[in-house]
Backbone atoms as SQL, in Angstrom:
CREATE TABLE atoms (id INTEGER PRIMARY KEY, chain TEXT, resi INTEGER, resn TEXT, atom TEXT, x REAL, y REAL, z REAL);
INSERT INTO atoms VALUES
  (1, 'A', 1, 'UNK', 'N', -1.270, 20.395, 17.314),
  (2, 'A', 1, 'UNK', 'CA', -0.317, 20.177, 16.247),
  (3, 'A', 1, 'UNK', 'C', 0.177, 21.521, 15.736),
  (4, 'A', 2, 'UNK', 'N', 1.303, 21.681, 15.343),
  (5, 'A', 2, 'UNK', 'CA', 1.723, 22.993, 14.492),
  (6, 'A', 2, 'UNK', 'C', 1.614, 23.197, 13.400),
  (7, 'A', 3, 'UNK', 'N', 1.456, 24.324, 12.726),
  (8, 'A', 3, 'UNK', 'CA', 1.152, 24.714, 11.682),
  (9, 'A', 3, 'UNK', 'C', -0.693, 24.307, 11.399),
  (10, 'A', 4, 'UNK', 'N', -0.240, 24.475, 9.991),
  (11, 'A', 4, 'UNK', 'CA', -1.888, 23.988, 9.609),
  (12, 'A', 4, 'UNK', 'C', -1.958, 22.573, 9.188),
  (13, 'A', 5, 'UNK', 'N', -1.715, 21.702, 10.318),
  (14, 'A', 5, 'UNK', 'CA', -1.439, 20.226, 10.242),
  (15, 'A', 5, 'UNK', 'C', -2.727, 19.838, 10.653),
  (16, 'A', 6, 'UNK', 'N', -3.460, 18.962, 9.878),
  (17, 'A', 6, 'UNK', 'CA', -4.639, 18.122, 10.873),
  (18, 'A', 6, 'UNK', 'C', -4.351, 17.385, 11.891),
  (19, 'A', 7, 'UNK', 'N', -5.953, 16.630, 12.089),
  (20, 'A', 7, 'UNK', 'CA', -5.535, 15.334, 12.989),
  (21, 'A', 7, 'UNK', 'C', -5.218, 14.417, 12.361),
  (22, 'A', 8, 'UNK', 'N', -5.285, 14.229, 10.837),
  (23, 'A', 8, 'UNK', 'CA', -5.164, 13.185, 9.896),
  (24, 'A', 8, 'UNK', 'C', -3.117, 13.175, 9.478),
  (25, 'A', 9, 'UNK', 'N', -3.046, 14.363, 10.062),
  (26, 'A', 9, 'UNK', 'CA', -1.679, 14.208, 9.836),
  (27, 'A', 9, 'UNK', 'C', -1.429, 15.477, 8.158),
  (28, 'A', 10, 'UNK', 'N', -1.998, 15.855, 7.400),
  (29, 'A', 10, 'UNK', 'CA', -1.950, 16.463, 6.212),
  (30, 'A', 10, 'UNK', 'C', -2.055, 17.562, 6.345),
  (31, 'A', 11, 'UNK', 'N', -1.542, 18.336, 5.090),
  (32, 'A', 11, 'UNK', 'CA', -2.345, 19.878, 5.151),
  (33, 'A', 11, 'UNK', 'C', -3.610, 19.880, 4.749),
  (34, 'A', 12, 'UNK', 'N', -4.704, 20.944, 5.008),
  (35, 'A', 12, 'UNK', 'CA', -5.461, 21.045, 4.892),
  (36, 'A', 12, 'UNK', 'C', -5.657, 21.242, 3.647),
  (37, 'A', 13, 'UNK', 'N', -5.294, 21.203, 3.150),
  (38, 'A', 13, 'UNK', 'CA', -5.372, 21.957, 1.230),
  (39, 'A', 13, 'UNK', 'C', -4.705, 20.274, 1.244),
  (40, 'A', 14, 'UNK', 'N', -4.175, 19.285, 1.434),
  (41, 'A', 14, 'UNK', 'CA', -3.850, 18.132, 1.163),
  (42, 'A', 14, 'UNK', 'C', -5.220, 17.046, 1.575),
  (43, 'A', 15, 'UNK', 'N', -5.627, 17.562, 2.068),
  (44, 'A', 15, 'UNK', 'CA', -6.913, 16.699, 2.924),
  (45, 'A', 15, 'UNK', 'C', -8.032, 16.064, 1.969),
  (46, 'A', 16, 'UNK', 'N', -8.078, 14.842, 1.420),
  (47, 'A', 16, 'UNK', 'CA', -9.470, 14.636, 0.937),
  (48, 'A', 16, 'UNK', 'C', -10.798, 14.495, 1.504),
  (49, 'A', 17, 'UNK', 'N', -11.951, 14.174, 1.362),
  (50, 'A', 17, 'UNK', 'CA', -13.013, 14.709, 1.508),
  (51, 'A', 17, 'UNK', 'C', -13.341, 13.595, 2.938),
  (52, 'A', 18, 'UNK', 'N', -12.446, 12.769, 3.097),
  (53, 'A', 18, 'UNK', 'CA', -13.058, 11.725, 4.197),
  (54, 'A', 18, 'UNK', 'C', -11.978, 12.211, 5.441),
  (55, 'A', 19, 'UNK', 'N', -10.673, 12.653, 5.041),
  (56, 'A', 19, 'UNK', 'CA', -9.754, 13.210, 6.631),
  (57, 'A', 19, 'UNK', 'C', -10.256, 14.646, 6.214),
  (58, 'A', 20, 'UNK', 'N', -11.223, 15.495, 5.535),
  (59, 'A', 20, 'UNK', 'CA', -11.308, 16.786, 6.164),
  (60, 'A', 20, 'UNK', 'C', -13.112, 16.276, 7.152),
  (61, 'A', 21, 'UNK', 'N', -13.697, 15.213, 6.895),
  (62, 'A', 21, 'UNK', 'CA', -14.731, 15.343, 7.742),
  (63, 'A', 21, 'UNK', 'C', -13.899, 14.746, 9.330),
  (64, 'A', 22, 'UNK', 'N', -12.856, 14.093, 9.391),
  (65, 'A', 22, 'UNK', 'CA', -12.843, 13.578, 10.512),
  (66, 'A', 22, 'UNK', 'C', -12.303, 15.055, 11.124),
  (67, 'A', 23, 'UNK', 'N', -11.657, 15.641, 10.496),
  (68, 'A', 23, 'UNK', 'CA', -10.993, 17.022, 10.945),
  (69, 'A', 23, 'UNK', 'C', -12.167, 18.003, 11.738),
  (70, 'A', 24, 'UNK', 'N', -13.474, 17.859, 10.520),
  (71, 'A', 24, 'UNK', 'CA', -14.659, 18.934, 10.999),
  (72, 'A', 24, 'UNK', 'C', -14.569, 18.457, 12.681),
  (73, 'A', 25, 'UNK', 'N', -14.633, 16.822, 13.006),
  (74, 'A', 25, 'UNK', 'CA', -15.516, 16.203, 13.547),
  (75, 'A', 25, 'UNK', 'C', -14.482, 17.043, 15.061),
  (76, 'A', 26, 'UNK', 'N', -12.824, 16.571, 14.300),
  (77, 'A', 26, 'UNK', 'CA', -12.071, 16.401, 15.764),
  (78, 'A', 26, 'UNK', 'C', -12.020, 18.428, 15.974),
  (79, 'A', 27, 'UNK', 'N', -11.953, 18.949, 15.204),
  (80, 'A', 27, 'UNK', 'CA', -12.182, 20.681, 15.494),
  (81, 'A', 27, 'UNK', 'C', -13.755, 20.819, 16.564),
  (82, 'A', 28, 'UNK', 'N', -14.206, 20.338, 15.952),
  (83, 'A', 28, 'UNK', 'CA', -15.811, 20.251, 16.871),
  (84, 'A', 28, 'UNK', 'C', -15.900, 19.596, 18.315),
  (85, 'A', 29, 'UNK', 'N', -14.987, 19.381, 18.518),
  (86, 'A', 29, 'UNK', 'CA', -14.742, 18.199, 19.872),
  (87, 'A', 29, 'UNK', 'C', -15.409, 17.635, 20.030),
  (88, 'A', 30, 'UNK', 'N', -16.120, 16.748, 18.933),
  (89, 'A', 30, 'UNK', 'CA', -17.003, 15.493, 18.859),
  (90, 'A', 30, 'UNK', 'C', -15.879, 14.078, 19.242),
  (91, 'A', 31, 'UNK', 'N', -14.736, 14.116, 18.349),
  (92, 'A', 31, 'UNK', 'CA', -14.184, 12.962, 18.373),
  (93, 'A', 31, 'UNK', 'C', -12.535, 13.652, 18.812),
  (94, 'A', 32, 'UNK', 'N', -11.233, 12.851, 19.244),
  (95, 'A', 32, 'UNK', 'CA', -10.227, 12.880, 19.659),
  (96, 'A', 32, 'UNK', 'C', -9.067, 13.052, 18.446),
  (97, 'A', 33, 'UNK', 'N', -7.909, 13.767, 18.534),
  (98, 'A', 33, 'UNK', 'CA', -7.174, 13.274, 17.431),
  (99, 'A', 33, 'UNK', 'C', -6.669, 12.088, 17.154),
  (100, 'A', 34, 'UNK', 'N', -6.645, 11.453, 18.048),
  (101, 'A', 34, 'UNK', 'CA', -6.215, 9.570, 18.383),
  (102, 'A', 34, 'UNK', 'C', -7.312, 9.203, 17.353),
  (103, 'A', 35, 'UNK', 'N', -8.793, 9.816, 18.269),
  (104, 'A', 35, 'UNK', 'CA', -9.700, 8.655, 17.669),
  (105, 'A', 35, 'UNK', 'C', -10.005, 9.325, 15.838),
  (106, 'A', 36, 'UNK', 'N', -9.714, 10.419, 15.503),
  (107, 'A', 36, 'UNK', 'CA', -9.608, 11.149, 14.015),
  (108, 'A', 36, 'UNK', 'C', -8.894, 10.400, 13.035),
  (109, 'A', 37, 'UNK', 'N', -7.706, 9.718, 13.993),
  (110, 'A', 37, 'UNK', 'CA', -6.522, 9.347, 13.272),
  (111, 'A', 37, 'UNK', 'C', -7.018, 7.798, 13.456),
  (112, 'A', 38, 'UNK', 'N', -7.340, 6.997, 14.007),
  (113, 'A', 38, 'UNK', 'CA', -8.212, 5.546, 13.832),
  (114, 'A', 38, 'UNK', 'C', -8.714, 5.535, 13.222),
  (115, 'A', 39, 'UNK', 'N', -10.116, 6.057, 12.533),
  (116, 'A', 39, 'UNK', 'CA', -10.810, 6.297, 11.883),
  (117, 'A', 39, 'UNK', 'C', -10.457, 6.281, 10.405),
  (118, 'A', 40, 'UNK', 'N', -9.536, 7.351, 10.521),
  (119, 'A', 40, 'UNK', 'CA', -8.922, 7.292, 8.906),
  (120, 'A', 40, 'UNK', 'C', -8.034, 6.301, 8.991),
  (121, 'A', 41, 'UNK', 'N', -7.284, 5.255, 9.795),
  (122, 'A', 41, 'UNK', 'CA', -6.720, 4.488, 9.239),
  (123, 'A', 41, 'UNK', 'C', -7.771, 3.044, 9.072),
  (124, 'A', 42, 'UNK', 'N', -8.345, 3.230, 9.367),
  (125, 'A', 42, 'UNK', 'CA', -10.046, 2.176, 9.293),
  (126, 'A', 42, 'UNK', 'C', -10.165, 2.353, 8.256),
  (127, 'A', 43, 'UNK', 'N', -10.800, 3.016, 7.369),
  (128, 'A', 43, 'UNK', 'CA', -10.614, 3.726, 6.073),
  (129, 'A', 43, 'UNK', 'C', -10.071, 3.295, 5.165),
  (130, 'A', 44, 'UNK', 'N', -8.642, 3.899, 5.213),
  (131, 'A', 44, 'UNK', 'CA', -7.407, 3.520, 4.659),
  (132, 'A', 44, 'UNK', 'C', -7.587, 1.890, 4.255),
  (133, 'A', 45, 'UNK', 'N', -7.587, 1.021, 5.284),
  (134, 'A', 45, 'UNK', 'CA', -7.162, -0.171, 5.698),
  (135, 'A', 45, 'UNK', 'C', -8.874, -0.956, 4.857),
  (136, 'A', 46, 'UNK', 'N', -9.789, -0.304, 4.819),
  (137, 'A', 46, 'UNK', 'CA', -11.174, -0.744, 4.355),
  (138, 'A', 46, 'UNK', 'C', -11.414, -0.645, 2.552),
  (139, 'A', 47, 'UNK', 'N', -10.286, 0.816, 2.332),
  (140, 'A', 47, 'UNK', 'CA', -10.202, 0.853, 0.440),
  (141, 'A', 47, 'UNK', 'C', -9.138, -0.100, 0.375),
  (142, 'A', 48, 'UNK', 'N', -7.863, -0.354, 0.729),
  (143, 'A', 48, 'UNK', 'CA', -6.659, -1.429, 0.684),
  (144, 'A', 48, 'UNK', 'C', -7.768, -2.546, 0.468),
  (145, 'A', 49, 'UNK', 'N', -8.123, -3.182, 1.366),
  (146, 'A', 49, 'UNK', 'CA', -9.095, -4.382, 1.412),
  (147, 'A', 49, 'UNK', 'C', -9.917, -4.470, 0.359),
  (148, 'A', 50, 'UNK', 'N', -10.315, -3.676, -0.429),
  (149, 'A', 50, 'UNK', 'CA', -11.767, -3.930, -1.400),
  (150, 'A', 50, 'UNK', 'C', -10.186, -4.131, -2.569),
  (151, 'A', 51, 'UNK', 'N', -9.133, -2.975, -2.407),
  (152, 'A', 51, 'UNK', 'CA', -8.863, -3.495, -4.043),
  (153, 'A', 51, 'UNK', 'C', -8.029, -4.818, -4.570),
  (154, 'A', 52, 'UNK', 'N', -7.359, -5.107, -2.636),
  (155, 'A', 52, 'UNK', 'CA', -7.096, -6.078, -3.010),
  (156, 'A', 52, 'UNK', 'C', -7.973, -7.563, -3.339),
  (157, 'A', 53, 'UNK', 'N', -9.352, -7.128, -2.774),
  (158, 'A', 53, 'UNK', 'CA', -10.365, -8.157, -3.356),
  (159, 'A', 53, 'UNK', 'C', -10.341, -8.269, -5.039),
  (160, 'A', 54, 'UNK', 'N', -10.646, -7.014, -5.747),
  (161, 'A', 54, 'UNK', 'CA', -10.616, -7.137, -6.630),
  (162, 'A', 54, 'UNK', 'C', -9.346, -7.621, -7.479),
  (163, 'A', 55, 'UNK', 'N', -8.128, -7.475, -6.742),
  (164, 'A', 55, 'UNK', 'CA', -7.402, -8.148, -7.704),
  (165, 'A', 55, 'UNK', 'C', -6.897, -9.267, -7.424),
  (166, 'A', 56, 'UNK', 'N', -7.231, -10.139, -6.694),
  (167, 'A', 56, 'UNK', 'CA', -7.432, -11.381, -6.404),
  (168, 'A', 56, 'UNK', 'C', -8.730, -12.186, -6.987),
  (169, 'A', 57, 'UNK', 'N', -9.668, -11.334, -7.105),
  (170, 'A', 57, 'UNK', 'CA', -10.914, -11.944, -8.318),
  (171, 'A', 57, 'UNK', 'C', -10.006, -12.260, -9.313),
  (172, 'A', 58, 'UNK', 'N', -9.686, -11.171, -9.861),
  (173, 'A', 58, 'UNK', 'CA', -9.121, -10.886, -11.168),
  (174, 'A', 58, 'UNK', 'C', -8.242, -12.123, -11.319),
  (175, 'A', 59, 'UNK', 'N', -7.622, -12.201, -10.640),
  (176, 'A', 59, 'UNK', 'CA', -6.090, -13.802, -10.675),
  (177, 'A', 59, 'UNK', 'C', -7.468, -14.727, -10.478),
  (178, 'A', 60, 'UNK', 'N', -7.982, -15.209, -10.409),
  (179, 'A', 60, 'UNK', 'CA', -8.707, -15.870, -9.945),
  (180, 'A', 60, 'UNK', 'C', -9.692, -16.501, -11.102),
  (181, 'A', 61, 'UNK', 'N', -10.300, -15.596, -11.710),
  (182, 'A', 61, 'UNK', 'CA', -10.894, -15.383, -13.138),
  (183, 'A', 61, 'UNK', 'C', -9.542, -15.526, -14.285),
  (184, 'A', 62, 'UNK', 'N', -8.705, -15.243, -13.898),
  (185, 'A', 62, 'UNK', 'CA', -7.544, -15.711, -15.047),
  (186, 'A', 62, 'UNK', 'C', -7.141, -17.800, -14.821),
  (187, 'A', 63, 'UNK', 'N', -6.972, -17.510, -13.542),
  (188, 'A', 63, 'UNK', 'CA', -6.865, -19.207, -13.315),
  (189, 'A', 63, 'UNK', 'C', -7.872, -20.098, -13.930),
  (190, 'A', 64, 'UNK', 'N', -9.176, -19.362, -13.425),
  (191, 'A', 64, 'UNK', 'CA', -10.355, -20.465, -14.209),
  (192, 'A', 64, 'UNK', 'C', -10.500, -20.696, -15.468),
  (193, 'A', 65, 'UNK', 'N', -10.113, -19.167, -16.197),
  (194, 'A', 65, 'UNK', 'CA', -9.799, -19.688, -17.322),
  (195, 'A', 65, 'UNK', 'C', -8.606, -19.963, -18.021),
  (196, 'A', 66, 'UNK', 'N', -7.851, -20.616, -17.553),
  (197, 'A', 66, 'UNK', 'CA', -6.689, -21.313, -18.184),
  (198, 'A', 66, 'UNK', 'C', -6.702, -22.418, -17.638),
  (199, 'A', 67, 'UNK', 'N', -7.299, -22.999, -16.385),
  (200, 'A', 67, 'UNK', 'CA', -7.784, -24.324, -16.243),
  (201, 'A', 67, 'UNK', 'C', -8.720, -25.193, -16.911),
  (202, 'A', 68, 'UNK', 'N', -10.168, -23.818, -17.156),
  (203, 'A', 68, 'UNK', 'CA', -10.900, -24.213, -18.597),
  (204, 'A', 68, 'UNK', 'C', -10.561, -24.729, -19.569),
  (205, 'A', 69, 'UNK', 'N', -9.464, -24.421, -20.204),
  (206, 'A', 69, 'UNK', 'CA', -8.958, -24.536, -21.791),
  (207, 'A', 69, 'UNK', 'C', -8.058, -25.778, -21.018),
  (208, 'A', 70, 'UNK', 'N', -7.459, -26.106, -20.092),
  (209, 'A', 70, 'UNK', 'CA', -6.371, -27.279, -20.306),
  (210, 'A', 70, 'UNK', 'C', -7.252, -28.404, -19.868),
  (211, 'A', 71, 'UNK', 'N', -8.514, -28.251, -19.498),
  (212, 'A', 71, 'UNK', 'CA', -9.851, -29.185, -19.120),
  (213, 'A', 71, 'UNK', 'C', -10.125, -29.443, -20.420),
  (214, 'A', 72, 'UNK', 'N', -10.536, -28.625, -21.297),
  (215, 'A', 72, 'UNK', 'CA', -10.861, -28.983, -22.792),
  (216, 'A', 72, 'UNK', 'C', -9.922, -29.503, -23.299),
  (217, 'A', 73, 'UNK', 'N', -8.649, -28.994, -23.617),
  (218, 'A', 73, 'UNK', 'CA', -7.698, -29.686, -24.319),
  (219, 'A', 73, 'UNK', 'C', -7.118, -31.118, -23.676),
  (220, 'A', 74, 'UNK', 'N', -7.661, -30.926, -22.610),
  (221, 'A', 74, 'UNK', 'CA', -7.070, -32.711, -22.060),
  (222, 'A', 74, 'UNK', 'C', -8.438, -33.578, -22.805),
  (223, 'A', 75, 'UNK', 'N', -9.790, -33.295, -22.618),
  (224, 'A', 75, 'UNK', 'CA', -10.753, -34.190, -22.851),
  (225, 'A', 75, 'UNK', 'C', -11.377, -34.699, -24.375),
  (226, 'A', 76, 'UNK', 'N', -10.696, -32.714, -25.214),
  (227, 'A', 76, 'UNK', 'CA', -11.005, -33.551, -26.339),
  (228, 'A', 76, 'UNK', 'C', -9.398, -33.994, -27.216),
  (229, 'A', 77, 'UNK', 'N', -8.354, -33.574, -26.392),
  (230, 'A', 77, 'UNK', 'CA', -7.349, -35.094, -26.710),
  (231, 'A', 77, 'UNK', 'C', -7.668, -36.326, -26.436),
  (232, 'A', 78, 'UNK', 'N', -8.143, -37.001, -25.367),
  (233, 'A', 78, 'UNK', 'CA', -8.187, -38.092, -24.755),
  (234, 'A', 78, 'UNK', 'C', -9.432, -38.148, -25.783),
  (235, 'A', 79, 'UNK', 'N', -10.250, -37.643, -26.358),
  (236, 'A', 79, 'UNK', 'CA', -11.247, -38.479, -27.125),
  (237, 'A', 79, 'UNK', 'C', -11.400, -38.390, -28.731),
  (238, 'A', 80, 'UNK', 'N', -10.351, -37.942, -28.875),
  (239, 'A', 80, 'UNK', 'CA', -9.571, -38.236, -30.123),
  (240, 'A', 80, 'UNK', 'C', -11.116, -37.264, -31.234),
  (241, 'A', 81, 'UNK', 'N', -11.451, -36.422, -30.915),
  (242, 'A', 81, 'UNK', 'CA', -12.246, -35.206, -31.350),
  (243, 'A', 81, 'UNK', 'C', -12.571, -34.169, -30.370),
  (244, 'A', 82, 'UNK', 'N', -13.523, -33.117, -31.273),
  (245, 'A', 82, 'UNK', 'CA', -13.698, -32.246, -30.514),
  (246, 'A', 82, 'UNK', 'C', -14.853, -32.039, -29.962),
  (247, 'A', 83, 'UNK', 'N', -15.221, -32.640, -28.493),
  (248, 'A', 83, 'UNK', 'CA', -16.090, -32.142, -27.493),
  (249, 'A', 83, 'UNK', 'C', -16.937, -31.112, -27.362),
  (250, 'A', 84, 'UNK', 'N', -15.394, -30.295, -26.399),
  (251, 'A', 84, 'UNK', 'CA', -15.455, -28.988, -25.769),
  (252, 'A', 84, 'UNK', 'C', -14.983, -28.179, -26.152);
């Protein structure tokens, strides 16, 4: 690559701490720049995945509770006091 470009694609002074180890790895000719650059998009693609877990909990925990409250408000309408 030219300049002071990794295998991750960044500058090195741009590099966080997970594309400068794949960098150590692919400078060391342990691993390939192909396989440097898989790796970090494994990565990539593995933090995407957790946050979109979490914010799908999150909708999720909002649904239950607004299904909660229209569960209560249907049951203690229909029983002409308050239940729930």
């Amino acid at each position: 690559m030219a300049g002071d470009r990794g295998p991750c694609g960044g500058r090195d002074s741009e590099a966080g701490p997970i594309s400068g180890d794949y960098r150590k790895l692919h400078l060391s000719g342990q691993i390939t720049e192909e396989q440097a650059r898989l790796h970090l998009d494994i990565q990539k693609n593995a933090s995407r995945t957790v946050l979109l877990t979490v914010e799908g909990l999150g909708l999720l925990a909002a649904e239950q509770a607004i299904n909660a409250r229209v569960v209560r408000d249907s049951v203690n309408t229909a029983l002409d006091f308050v239940l729930i």
